[in-house]
C-alpha positions as a Markdown table, in Angstrom:
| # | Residue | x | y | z |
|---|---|---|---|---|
| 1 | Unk | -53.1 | 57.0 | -282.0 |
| 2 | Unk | -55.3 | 54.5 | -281.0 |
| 3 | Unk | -57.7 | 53.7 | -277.9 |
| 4 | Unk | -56.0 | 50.8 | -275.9 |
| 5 | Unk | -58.5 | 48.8 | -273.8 |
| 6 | Unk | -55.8 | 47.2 | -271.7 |
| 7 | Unk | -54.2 | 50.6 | -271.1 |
| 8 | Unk | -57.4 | 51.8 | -270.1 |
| 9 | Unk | -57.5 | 49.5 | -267.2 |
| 10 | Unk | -54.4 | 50.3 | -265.6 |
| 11 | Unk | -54.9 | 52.8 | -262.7 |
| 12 | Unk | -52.3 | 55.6 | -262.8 |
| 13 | Unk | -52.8 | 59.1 | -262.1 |
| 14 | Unk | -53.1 | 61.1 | -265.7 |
| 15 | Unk | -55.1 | 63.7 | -264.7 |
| 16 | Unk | -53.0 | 67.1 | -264.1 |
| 17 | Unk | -54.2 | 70.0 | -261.6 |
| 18 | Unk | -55.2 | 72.9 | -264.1 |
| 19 | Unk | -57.1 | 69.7 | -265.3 |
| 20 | Unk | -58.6 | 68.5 | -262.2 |
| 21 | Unk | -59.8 | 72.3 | -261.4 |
| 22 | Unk | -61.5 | 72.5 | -264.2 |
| 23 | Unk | -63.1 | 69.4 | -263.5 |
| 24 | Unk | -64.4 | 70.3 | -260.7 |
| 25 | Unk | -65.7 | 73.3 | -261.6 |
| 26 | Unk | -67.5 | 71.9 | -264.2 |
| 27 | Unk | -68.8 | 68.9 | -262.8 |
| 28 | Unk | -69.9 | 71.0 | -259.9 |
| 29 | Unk | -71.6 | 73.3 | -261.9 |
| 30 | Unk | -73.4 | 70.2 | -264.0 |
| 31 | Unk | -74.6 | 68.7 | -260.6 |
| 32 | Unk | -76.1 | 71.9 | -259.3 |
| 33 | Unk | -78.1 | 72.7 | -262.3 |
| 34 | Unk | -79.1 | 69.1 | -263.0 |
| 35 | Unk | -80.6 | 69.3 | -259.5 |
| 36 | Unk | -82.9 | 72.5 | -260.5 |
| 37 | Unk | -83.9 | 71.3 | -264.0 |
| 38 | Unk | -84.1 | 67.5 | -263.2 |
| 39 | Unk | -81.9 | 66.5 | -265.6 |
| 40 | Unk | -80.7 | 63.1 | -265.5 |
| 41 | Unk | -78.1 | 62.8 | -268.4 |
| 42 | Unk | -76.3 | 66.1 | -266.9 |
| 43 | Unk | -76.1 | 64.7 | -263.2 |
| 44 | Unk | -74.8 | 61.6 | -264.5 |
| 45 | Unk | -71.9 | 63.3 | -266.7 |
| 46 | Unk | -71.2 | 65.9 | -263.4 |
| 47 | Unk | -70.8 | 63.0 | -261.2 |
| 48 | Unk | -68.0 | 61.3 | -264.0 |
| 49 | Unk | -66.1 | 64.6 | -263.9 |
| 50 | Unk | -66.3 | 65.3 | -260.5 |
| 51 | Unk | -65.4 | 61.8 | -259.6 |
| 52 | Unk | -62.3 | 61.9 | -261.8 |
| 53 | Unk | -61.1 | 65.1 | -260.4 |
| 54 | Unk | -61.2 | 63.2 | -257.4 |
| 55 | Unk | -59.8 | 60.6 | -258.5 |
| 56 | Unk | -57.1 | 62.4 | -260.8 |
| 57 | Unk | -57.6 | 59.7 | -263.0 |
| 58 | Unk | -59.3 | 59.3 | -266.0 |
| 59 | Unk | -60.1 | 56.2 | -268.4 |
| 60 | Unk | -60.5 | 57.6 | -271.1 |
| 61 | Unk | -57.2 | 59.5 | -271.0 |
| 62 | Unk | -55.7 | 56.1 | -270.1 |
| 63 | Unk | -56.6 | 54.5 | -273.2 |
| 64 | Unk | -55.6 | 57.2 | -275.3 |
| 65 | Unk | -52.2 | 57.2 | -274.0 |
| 66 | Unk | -52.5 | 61.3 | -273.2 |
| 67 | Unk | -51.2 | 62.7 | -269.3 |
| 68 | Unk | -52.2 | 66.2 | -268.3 |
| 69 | Unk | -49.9 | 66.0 | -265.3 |
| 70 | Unk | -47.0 | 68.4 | -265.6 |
| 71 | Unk | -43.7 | 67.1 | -264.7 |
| 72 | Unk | -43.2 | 69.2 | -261.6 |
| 73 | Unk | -46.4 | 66.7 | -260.0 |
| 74 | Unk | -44.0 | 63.8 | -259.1 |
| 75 | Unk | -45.4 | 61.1 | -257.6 |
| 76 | Unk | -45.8 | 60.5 | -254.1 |
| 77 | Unk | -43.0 | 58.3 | -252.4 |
| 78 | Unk | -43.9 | 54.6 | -252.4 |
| 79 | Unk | -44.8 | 53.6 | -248.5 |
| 80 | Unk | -43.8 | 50.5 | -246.1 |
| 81 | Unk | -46.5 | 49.0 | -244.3 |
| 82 | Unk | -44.7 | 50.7 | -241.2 |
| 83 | Unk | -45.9 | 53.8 | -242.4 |
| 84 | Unk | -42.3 | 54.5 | -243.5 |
| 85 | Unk | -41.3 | 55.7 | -246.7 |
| 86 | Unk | -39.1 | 53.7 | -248.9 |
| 87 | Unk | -35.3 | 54.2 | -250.1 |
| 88 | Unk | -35.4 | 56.8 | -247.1 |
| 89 | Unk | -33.2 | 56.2 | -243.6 |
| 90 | Unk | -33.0 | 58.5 | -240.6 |
């Protein structure tokens, strides 16, 4: 398995929820003590997992090819610009 850079730059959602809690909690946890010791490296690398939690994506994931997301996560419905949702009718 190999690291794809085109792969990489496609922007779908890889990053499942048990993932993206974790995430947060650490990138959380990163940013508050890189506040008190004035760390730079750790505030930088809080902010990239906090911003990928966000985000539920993740580039590196991407270009590995790997998806956290459990099947039961489906993806949202695709939406009209009338704020409608598509292949649905009343």
């Amino acid at each position: 398995m190999g690291f794809d850079i085109k792969r990489m730059s496609k922007f779908e959602l890889n990053v499942g929820s048990k993932d993206q809690k974790i995430r947060y909690w650490l990138g959380c946890g990163m940013l508050l003590v890189s506040v008190f010791l004035a760390n730079i490296p750790l505030l930088i690398l809080g902010g990239i997992l906090t911003a990928s939690a966000y985000l539920r994506w993740c580039p590196v994931y991407s270009g590995l090819g790997r998806n956290t997301r459990d099947a039961v996560e489906a993806p949202e419905p695709a939406q009209t610009e009338g704020g409608e949702q598509s292949g649905t009718r009343a």
